[in-house]
C-alpha positions in Angstrom: 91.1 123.4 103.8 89.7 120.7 106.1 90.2 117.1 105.2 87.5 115.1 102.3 87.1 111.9 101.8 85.6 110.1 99.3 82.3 108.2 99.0 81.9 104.9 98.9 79.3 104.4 97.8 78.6 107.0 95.2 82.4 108.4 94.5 81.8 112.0 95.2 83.9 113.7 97.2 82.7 115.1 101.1 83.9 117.0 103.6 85.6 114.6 106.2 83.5 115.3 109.4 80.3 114.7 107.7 78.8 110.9 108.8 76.3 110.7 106.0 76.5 111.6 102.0 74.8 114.5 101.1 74.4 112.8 97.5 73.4 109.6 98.2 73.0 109.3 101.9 75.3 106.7 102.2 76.1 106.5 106.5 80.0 106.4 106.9 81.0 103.8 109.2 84.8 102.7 110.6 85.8 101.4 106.9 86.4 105.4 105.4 89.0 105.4 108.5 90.7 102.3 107.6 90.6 103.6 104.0 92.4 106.5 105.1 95.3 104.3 107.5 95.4 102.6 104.0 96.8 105.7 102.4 98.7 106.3 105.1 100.9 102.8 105.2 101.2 103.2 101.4 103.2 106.6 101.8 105.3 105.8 105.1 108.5 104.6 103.6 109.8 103.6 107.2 107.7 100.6 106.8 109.4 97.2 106.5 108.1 95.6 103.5 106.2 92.7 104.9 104.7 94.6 107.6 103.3 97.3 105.1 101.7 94.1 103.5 100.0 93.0 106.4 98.4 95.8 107.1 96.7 96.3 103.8 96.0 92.9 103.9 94.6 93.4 107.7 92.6 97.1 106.3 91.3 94.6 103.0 89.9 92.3 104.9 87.9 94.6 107.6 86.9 96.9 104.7 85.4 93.6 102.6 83.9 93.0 106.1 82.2 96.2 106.6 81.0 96.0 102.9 79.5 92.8 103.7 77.7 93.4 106.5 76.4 96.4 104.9 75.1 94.0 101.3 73.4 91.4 104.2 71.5 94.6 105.2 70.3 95.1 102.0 69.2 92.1 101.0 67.3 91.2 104.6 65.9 94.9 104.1 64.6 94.5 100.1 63.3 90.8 100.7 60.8 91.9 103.2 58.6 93.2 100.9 55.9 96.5 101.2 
């Protein structure tokens, strides 16, 4: 069974390779990969504490980044009317 992932945007779940949502069309972009290191560093039990913690922090902060970037989007692309 080849990897899924799931959407962001809509929660379904997709085959891993695909770069859009067939439900919703969201694109995926570099957060879905960080989401997955995320798992990843939550499982590893080699991990020291503390650096396990900074690297969710570190995979937080660029996800909230991506999200961001994509709500600017959105609001320069709705405000510019028909």
């Amino acid at each position: 069974m080849e990897d899924q992932k799931a959407c962001l945007f809509c929660g379904k779940i997709v085959d891993g390779g695909f770069q859009y949502c067939p439900h919703c069309g969201y694109e995926f972009g570099e957060g879905e990969e960080l989401s997955a290191l995320l798992d990843e560093s939550m499982g590893d039990p080699s991990c020291d504490g503390e650096e396990d913690y900074l690297v969710r922090l570190r995979t937080l902060q660029e996800l909230l980044a991506d999200m961001e970037r994509e709500l600017d989007l959105i609001i320069r692309t709705s405000s510019k009317g028909p």
